[in-house]
N, C-alpha and C positions, 0 to 999 in steps of 0.2 A: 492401550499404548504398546508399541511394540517395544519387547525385551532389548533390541538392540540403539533405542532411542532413550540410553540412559542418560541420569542426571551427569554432565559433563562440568559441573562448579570449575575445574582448573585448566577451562577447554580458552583458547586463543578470540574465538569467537565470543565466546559468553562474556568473557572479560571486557574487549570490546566493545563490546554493546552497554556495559555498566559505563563506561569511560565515553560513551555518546549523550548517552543520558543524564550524566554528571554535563556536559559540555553544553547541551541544548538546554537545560537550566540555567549555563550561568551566563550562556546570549543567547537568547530566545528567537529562532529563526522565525521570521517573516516569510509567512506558506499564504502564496497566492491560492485560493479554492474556486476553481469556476466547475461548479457541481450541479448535481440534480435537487431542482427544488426539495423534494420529499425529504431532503436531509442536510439540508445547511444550517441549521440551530446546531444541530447533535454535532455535526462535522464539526462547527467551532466550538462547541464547548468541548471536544475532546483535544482539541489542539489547544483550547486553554489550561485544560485541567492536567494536561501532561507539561506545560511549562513553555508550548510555543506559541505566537503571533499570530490568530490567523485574519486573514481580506479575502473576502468574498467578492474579490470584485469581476464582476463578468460584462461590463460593459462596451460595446465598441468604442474605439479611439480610446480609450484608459485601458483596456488587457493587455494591450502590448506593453504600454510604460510601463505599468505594473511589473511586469513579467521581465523587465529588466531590470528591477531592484530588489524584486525577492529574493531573499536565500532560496524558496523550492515551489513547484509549481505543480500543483493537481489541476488534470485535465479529465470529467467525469462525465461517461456520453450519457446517464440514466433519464434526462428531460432535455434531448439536444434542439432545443425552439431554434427558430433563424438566429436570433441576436447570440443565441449561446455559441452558434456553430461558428458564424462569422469571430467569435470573441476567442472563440477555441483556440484558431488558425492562427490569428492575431497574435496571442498571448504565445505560443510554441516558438513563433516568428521572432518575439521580443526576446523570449527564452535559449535560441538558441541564438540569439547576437551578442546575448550580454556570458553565455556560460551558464548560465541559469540551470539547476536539474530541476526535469521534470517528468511526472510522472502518468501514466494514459490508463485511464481504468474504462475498458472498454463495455459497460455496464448492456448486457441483456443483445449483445448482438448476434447475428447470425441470418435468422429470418425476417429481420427489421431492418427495408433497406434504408433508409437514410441513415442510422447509427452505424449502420454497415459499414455503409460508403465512406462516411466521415473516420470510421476509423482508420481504414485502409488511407486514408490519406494523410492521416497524424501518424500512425506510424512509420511512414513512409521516411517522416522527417526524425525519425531516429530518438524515440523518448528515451533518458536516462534509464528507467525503470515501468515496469508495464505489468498491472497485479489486475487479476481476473480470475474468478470459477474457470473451473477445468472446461467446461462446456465453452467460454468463452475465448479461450485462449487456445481450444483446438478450431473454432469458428475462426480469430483470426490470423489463425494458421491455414484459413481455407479447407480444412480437414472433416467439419462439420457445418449442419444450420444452425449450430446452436442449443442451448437448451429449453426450460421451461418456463420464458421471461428471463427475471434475473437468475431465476435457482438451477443451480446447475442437475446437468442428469449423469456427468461423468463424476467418477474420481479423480484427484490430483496424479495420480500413477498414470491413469489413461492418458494424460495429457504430456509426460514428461517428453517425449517426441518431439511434437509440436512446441515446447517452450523450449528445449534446447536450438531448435530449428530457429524461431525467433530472436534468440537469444545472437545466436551466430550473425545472422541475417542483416541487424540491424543493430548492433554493436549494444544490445539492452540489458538488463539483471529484468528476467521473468520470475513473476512472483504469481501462482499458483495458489489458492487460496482452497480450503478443506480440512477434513479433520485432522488432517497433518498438511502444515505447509512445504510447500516445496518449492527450491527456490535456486535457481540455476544462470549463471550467465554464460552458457554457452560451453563451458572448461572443468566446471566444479557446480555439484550440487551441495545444498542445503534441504534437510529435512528439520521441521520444527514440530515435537508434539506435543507445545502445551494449547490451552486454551479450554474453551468449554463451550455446549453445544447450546447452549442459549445465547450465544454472538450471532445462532442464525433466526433468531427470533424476535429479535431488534428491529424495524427498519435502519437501516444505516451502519449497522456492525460493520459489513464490509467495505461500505463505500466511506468512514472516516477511517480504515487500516489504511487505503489508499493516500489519504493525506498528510497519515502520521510516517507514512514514510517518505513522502515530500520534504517532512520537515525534518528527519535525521538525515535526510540527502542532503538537508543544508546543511544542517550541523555538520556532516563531515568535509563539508567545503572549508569547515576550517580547522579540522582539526586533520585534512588529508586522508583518510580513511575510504576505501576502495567501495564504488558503489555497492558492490554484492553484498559488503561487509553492513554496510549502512541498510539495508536492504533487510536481510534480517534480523538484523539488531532493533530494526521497526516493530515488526513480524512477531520478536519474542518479549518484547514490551509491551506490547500490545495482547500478548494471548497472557501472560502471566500474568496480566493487571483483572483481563476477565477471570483466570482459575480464582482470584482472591476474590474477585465480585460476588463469583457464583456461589462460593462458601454464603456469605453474607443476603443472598441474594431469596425472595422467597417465590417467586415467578417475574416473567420478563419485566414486569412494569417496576419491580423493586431495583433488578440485574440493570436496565437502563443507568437509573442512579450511582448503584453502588459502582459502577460501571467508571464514571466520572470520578468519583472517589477514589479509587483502586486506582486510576492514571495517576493522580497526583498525588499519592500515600506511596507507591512504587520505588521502594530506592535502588540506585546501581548496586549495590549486594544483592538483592532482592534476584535481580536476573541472572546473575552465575548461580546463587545458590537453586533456585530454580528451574534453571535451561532444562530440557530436552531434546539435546541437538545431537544427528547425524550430518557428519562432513566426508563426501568424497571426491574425488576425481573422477573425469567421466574418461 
């Protein structure tokens, strides 16, 4: 960890984030998930075990309705079938009529063109917030093909360019995902380094971070809190619930579980005293 990403317990941000997670506990946002098969058990039981709602619904004619009563909306391209895509478009559509945030995890693109394509064209339409490996967030920045599947070949540093660029571009909070998050809307970065290195040994580590921050973009619909802020206030719940797993944990198959546990044992003290957060201006 770097020296300069110390424990910040009395930092604005960290506080925040305790005061989200009190909030999405005591109204449990309704997170639309139209995800990659490989991971929609885990996806919802992380959104349950951390205190939120989740629906998996990815059907045509229901993604849009949907997507205009959830509090937040995951849109995950990792198994984009015809039904899922047409449901994607759908659901973003519903999402952006009702205010809905929503969030675009652009899963393994770059040299796969139809995820490709599909991406470029959900962002187009301006997602709240958009969390991706470095590999994929400099892809769709146009800047690479991508990485190695889903695993990225960049670091989070490599990609800062590219996700501020985005950031600007399309009015979004990029969220940068690696062994330090990084997390920028365009004006102000966020560096986060907690977590632990068996989140990438999971399937679906990364693609339920993408929902749980769906689901503090709801919570702060009502408690007013600035997407960037919601953003990684996801980010450090999420990584500080793995540091506790992985204590507990005795290889990936145990770390899954305790994984689930650790969401919902987490309390808002937990994350100030915890944090690892660097905040600057760009």
């Amino acid at each position: 960890m770097s020296d300069r990403l110390r424990p910040e317990s009395e930092s604005t941000l960290a506080a925040t984030a305790a005061e989200l997670l009190s909030a999405l506990r005591e109204t449990p946002p309704l997170t639309h998930c139209i995800t990659n098969t490989v991971v929609t058990g885990f996806t919802a039981n992380v959104l349950l075990a951390l205190g939120a709602a989740p629906a998996m619904v990815d059907i045509v004619d229901e993604a849009g309705l949907f997507a205009g009563v959830a509090s937040g909306v995951l849109i995950n391209l990792g198994t984009p079938t015809p039904e899922q895509r047409e449901a994607s478009l759908e659901a973003v559509a519903g999402a952006n009529a009702a205010g809905t945030p929503w969030v675009l995890d652009p899963v393994a693109i770059g040299a796969l063109p139809v995820r490709t394509a599909l991406a470029h064209d959900l962002v187009a339409a301006r997602p709240t917030a958009i969390r991706g490996n470095a590999s994929e967030i400099l892809a769709l920045a146009g800047l690479s093909a991508g990485g190695r599947g889903v695993d990225a070949t960049d670091t989070p540093d490599a990609a800062i360019d590219a996700a501020v660029a985005l950031a600007v571009r399309h009015g979004s909070v990029v969220a940068v995902s690696g062994a330090v998050d990084l997390i920028t809307d365009g004006h102000r970065v966020v560096r986060i380094a907690n977590g632990d290195e068996l989140l990438t040994r999971v399937t679906g580590g990364g693609c339920a971070l993408g929902a749980v921050m769906a689901a503090f973009l709801g919570a702060a619909r009502t408690t007013g809190t600035e997407s960037l802020v919601a953003v990684a206030a996801a980010s450090l719940a999420y990584t500080v619930a793995a540091e506790r797993a992985a204590m507990r944990a005795s290889g990936p198959g145990s770390f899954a579980v305790e994984l689930l546990d650790a969401l919902a044992s987490v309390q808002p003290h937990d994350l100030a005293a915890a944090a690892h957060i660097e905040e600057r201006a760009l």
